[in-house]
Structures are given as structure tokens and as C-alpha cells.
PATORLO-426817 format. One record per residue (C-alpha): residue in one letter; y, z, x. Coordinates in steps of 0.2 Angstrom, whole numbers, padded with zeros to 4 digits, always signed. Layout:
BEGIN
AYZX ...
This chain:
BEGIN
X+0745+0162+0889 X+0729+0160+0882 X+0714+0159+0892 X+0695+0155+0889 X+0685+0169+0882 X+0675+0179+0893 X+0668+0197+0900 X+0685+0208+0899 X+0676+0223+0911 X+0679+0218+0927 X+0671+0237+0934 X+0657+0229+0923 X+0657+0212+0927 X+0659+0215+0946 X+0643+0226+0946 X+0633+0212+0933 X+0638+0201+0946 X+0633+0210+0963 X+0615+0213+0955 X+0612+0197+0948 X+0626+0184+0950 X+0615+0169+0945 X+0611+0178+0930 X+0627+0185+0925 X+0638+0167+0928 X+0621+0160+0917 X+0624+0170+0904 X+0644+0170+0902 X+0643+0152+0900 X+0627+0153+0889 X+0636+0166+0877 X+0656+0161+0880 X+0654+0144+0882 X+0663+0133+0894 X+0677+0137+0901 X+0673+0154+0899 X+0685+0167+0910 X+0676+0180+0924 X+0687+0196+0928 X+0689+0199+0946 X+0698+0211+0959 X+0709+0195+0963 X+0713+0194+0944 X+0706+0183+0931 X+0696+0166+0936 X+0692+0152+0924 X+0676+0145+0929 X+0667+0128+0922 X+0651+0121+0926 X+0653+0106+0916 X+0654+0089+0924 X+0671+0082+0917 X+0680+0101+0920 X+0672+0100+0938 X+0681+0082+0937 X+0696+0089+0932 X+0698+0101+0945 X+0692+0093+0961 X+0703+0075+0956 X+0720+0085+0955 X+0731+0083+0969 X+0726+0098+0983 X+0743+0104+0984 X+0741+0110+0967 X+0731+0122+0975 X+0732+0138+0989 X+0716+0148+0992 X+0708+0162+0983 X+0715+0178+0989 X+0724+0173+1004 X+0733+0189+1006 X+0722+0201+1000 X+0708+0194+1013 X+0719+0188+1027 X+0719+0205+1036 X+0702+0206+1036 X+0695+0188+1041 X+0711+0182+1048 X+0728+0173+1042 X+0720+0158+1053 X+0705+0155+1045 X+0702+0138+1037 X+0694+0145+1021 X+0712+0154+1020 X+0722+0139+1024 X+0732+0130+1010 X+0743+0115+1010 X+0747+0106+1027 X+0740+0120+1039 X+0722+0119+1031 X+0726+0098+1031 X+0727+0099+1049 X+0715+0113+1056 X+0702+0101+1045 X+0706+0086+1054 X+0707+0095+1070 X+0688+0100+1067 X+0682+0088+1056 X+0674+0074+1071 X+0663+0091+1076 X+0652+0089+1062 X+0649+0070+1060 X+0642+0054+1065 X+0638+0055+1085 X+0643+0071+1087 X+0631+0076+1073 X+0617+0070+1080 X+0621+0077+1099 X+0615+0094+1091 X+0597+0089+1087 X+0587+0094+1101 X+0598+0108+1100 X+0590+0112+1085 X+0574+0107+1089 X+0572+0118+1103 X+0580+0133+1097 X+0567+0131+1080 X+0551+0127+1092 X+0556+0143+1103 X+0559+0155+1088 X+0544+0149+1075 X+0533+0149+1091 X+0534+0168+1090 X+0527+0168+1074 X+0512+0180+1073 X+0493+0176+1069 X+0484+0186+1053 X+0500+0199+1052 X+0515+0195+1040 X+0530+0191+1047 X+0550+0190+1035 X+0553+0173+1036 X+0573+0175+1035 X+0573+0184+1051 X+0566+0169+1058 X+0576+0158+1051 X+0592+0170+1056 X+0591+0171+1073 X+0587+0151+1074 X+0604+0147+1064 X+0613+0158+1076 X+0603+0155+1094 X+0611+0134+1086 X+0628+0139+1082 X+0631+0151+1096 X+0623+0133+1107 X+0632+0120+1098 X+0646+0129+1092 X+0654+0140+1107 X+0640+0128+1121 X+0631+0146+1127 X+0617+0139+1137 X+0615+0153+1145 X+0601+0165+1136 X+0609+0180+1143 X+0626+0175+1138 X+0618+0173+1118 X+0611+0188+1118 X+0628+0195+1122 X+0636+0185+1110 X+0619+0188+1097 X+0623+0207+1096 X+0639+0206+1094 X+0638+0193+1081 X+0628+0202+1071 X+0635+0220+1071 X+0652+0212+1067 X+0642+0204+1054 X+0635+0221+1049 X+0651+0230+1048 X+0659+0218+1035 X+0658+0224+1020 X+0664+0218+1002 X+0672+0236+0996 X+0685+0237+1010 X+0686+0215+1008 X+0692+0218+0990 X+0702+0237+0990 X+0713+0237+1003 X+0717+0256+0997 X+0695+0260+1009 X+0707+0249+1022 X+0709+0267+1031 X+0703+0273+1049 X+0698+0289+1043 X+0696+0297+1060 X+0686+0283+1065 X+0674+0286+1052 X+0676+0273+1041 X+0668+0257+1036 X+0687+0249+1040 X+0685+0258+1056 X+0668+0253+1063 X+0673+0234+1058 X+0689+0235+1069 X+0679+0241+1083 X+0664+0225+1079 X+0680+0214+1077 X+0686+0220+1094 X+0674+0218+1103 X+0669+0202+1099 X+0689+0198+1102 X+0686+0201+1121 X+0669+0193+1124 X+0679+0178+1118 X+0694+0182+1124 X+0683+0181+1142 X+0674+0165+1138 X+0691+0155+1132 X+0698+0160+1151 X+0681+0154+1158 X+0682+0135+1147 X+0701+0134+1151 X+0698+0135+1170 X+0684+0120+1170 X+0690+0105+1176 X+0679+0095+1163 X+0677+0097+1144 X+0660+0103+1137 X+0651+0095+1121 X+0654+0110+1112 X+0663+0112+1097 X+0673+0127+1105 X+0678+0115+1121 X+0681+0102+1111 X+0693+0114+1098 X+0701+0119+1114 X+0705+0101+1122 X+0712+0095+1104 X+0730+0094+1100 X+0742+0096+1083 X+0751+0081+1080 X+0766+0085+1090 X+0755+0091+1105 X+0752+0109+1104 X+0734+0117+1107 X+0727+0132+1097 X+0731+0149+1103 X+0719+0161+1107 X+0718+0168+1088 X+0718+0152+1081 X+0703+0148+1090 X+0696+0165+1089 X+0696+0166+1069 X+0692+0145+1067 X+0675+0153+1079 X+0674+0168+1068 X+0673+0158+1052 X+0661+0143+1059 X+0648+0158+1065 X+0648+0167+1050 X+0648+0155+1037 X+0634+0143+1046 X+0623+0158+1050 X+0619+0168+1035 X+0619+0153+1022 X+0610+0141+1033 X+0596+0155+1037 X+0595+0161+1016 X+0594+0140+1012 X+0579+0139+1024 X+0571+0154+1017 X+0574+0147+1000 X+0567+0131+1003 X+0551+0138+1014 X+0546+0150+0999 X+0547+0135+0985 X+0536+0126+0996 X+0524+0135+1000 X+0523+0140+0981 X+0519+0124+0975 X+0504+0113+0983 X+0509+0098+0977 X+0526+0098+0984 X+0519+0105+1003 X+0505+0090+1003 X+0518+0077+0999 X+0528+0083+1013 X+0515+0086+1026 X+0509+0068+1023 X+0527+0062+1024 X+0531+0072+1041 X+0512+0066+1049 X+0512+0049+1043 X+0533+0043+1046 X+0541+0054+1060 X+0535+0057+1079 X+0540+0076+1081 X+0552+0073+1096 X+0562+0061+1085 X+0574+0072+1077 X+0585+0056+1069 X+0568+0048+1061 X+0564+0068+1054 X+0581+0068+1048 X+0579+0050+1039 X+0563+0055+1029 X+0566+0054+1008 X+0556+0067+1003 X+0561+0079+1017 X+0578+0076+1011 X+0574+0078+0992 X+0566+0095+0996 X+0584+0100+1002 X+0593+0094+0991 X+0582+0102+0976 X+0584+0119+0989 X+0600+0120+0987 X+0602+0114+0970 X+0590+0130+0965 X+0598+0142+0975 X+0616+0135+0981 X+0620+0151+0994 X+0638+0149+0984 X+0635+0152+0965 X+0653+0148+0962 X+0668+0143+0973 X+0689+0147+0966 X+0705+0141+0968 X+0721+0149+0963 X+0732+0136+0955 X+0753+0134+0962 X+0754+0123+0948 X+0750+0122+0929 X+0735+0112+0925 X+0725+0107+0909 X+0708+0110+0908 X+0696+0105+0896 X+0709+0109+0881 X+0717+0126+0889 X+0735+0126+0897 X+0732+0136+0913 X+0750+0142+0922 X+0751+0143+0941 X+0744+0159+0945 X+0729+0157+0939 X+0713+0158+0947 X+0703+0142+0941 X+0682+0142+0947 X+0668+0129+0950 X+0653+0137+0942 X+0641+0130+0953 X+0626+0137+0945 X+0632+0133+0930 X+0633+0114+0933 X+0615+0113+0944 X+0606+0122+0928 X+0613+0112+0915 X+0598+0105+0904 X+0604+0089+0902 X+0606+0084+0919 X+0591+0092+0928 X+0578+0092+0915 X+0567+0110+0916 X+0580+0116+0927 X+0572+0130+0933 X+0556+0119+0941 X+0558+0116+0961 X+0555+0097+0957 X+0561+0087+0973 X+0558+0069+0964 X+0574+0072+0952 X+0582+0068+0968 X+0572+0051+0970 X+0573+0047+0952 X+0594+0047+0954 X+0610+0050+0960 X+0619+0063+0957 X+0640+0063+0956 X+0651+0075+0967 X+0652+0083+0951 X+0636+0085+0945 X+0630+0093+0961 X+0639+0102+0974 X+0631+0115+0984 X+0644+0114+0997 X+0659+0115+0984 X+0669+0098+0983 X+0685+0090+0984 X+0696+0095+1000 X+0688+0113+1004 X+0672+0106+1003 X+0660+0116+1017 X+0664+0108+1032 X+0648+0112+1042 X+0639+0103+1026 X+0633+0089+1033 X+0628+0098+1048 X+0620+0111+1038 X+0607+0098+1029 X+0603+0091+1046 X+0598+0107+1055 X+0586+0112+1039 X+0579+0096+1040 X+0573+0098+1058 X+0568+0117+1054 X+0558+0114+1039 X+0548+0100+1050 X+0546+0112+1064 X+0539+0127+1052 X+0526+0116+1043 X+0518+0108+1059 X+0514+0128+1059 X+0495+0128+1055 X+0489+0139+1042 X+0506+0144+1035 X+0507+0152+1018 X+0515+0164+1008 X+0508+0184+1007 X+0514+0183+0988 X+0522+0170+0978 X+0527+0181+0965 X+0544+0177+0959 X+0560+0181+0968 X+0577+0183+0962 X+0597+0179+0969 X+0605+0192+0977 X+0624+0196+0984 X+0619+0198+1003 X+0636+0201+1010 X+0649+0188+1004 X+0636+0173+0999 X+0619+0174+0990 X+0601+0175+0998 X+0585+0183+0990 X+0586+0201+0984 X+0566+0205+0990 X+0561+0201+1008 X+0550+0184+1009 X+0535+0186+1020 X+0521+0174+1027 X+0507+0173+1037 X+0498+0158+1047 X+0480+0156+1052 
């Protein structure tokens, strides 16, 4: 078998990547070429950041497919979870969620958002810095914890907050990746304390399924709704089920959503030019109550768009393959880890000219293919909350620049960084208004 070349440490590689991972998938390609092959913990992964590769893998038939270290992962996230899914259980789980995030379920959430971003940015201090991300942290959860499990209670999110995030806290990639720090260790372990977060959080659901099952009607929410549906041959979701589908929605909406409206706040505070054309667009096209007309704006939705182009929370996404598959000249066996180099394919040159400019207008100028960007991955494991995602940054970022006076204490530069399992920035982003 012969793969692409590539970086043959992983100790090294791993460590290059948790320090700079933009950097170190940049320069593999820039020194390896493309396909070039990354060494991981979950063995090796061909990546490719180039559009006809990326063509290649997200065409062929999913079943070709099962995801990237299901077993080593499954004890820790859950055997359940849609991420971990292959084949016809992750078919069906997405299509059981699927309607959630769309359409005129989609747009039920917006005063959701709205209000959540009004009641959070509202807080924001005069002539004192404030960390933007916290901000932006507590609004993603404060809307997933209302849109996704319908807490309307305050004191009931505030439960659910803490919990959240100290499950959150206690996750951690060294026992995610060797199973041999998997040990209780008295208690005393990093394993330890995150069965106790995982626990706890186990019950206070375990409490609020009881209390949506005894309701004579069905709620909005995406956790009533999750509850009320049915397989194909009639059978609900148990309680784990529904447990680890609530798990995975709250943690991959909260942490990216929050890092993609820091990002996004930060590039356009650094540039004038960018901040006056979206100011004039939000004053001059969009009442502030009307989230749909916010949500329609062109340049509002460049800005995103060139965000997440920038900075995709995801730098790479992976696949394991059940099947052999040719790519771009290589004869991969099934086994094989095969990647999507997403930072690779939004810095290529040719595609997005001075790639490392924040330029929203690229946007405006053209389309771009499902393989040319895709900060939401592609193909059938694309994000499901993507959609859902973009409409909640849309209404965020017009809530934060109706702040007066806003600005950034420093716009000096500031890099990627691992935060958890996804990327955000590595230096704390502050501002200031007034």
C-alpha cells in the first residue's frame, strides 16, 4: 500500500497540530503536496484540500464510509451519537432531525435569538474591556438550551448552564484519544471527574424527559419534537438515544457557534471599511425587530460566509473508508482514513485570491461549489445545525453592531487554536464600547 507522503511523527505531528493546526495542515500540503498523509492516534488519514479530491470523496456512495473512530470515541460521547453513526442508523437519526433545523422551523427560533443576544450584549460594560467570546458563549448556549431542549424557565437554564458547561470542562482530548488515561484513579482522574459531569447531567435530563413525556401537548422544541417522532416502523427514541442526540446538538452548536462570532466580530472591527458597509447596510435595509429581513441582507451574509471561510471552527473533517477508493491517482484500501482539508481548500490562491485578507465581496463577486467551500463539511455528514448556525450569527452580529461605540482594545493579529475538540482563537479577544 502506498500512501501520499506526509509528516511520519505522529507524537510530533499531533503536538504541531494542537499548537497551530491551521499552520501545520498549511504547511503539509505546502511542503507534501496534495494528497499529502497526516499521522494520527486513529492511524493514518489522507487529507486533500483540492477541489476535484474534495469532489472525489464527497460524490462517492456514503456507504463507502463509517465514521472516524467510532469505537475508540463511542465510550466517551456515546455509541448513539449522530457524529458516530454510519450506514442506515446515522440515514435515519438525520432524517428524524433533519426538519428541526430548516424552513419554518428555522425561522420559529429568531426571536429566540434575538432576545437571548439583546439580554447578553446589553450587559456589556461602558469604558472597561470585556472577552467578547464569553459573550458570545453564554448567548449560543442561553439559544440552544431555549431552542434545542424549550427551557423557558431562566432558573431551569441556569441549571442546565452549569452543568453544561462543566461537562464541557471535564472533556478532554488526552483520555478522548488513549483509552489506556480511561482510569478512575480513585476518583482522581480526568476520566473520573467527566463521569461524574456526564452523570449529572444524565439525571437533570433524565428529570426533564419524565416532565415532556407527561405533557398532554407537544412543545416547539427540538427535544419535544425528538421525543414525539418515530423510526419507520414506529418506535421512539429511548432515553439514551435522546440523551446523547441532546448531548451532541449542545456541544457542537455552543463552542463553534460562539468561536465563529468572535472570529467574525474581531475582523470587523479590524477593518473600517468592512464595519461602515455593514452598519449602512443594517441601518438603511432591516427594522431591528425583523429578524427574517436581518437574515436576508447580502453583505451581512458575505461577512459570514468570509468568517467562516477564514477561520472554519473545523480545519479538517475525516472518514474512514469500508471500501477501496481512488483518489487523485492513489489506491486507498478499506481501512483507511481519507480527510477533507478544509483549510487547505479555503486558502488555495487560485480560488480566493490574497487568501489571508477578510474580504467579504469574494462572496458577492461568485459562487462558490460544495467543494470549493465547506465550513460545515459536505456530503451526507454535513453539520446539521449549519444552516441554523448562519442564521443565529446573522442576528447576533446585528445585535452587537447597533452597540455604540464598540471597538477592539487591540487589533493586533490573532492566531487558530485547538480549544477542546474544534478551533477558536488561541489569545482572548477583548472590546470596549463608548
Amino acid at each position: 500500500m502506498k500512501l501520499p507522503a506526509g509528516p511520519r511523527n505522529t507524537l510530533l505531528a499531533t503536538a504541531r497540530y494542537l499548537r497551530d493546526p491551521f499552520g501545520s495542515l498549511l504547511r503539509a500540503a505546502d511542503r507534501f503536496g496534495d494528497p499529502y498523509t497526516w499521522p494520527t492516534f486513529l492511524g493514518k488519514l489522507v487529507i486533500t484540500g483540492d477541489p476535484e479530491g474534495i469532489k472525489t470523496l464527497l460524490s462517492a456512495d456514503p456507504d463507502v464510509y463509517q465514521a472516524l473512530g467510532a469505537d475508540l470515541l463511542g465510550p466517551v460521547i456515546g455509541r448513539n451519537n449522530l457524529i458516530l453513526l454510519s450506514g442506515e442508523r446515522h440515514e435515519a437519526m438525520r432524517k428524524m432531525q433533519n426538519p428541526q433545523f430548516h424552513g419554518a422551523r428555522l425561522r420559529a427560533y429568531g426571536q429566540i435569538i434575538t432576545r437571548a443576544a439583546e439580554a447578553h450584549i446589553g450587559q456589556w460594560p461602558k469604558e472597561r474591556p470585556f472577552p467578547v467570546q464569553e459573550t458570545m458563549q453564554a448567548i449560543s448556549l442561553d439559544v440552544i438550551l431555549q431552542a434545542v431542549l424549550g427551557l423557558s424557565d431562566p432558573a431551569s437554564r441556569a441549571v442546565f448552564r452549569d452543568a453544561v458547561l462543566s461537562m464541557i470542562a471535564a472533556l478532554k482530548p488526552s483520555f478522548m484519544f488513549l483509552p489506556a488515561l480511561r482510569r478512575p484513579m480513585l476518583g482522581w482522574s480526568a476520566w473520573a471527574r467527566f463521569g461524574r459531569q456526564k452523570a449529572a447531567i444524565a439525571a437533570l435530563f433524565g428529570k426533564e424527559l419524565a416532565a415532556r413525556r407527561a405533557r398532554p401537548d407537544v412543545g416547539e422544541d427540538i427535544l419535544s419534537l425528538m421525543v414525539a417522532s418515530r423510526r419507520e416502523d414506529g418506535s421512539p427514541l429511548d432515553d439514551d438515544e435522546l440523551l446523547e442526540q441532546m448531548v451532541s446538538l449542545i456541544g457542537a452548536g455552543h463552542e463553534t457557534t460562539a468561536s465563529a462570532l468572535t472570529w467574525a466580530l474581531y475582523h470587523i472591527q479590524r477593518d473600517a471599511r468592512v464595519k461602515g458597509r455593514l452598519l449602512e447596510e443594517l441601518s438603511g435595509s432591516a427594522a431591528p425587530g425583523d429578524p427574517e429581513a436581518v437574515t436576508r441582507l447580502p453583505y451581512l451574509d458575505a461577512v459570514c460566509s468570509e468568517a467562516l471561510r477564514l477561520n472554519p471552527v473545523a480545519p479538517l473533517v475525516g472518514r474512514t473508508l469500508r471500501q477501496g477508493l481512488t483518489l487523485e491517482g492513489y489506491e486507498l484500501p478499506a481501512g483507511v482514513s481519507v480527510g477533507i482539508g478544509i483549510v487547505n481548500v479555503h486558502r488555495r490562491p487560485e480560488l480566493y485570491p490574497e487568501p489571508e485578507q477578510f474580504r467579504p465581496e469574494r462572496f458577492l463577486e461568485r459562487a462558490y461549489s460544495a467543494f470549493e467551500y465547506l465550513p460545515f463539511g459536505g456530503g451526507s455528514r454535513r453539520c446539521l445545525g449549519a444552516a441554523f448556525a448562519v442564521y443565529e450569527m446573522k442576528l447576533v452580529l446585528a445585535t452587537a453592531l447597533r452597540t455604540e461605540g464598540l471597538r477592539l482594545v487591540t487589533d493586533a493579529p490573532v492566531r487558530a487554536a485547538l480549544r477542546n475538540t474544534t478551533v477558536g482563537p488561541a489569545a482572548t479577544i477583548e472590546m470596549a464600547r463608548g
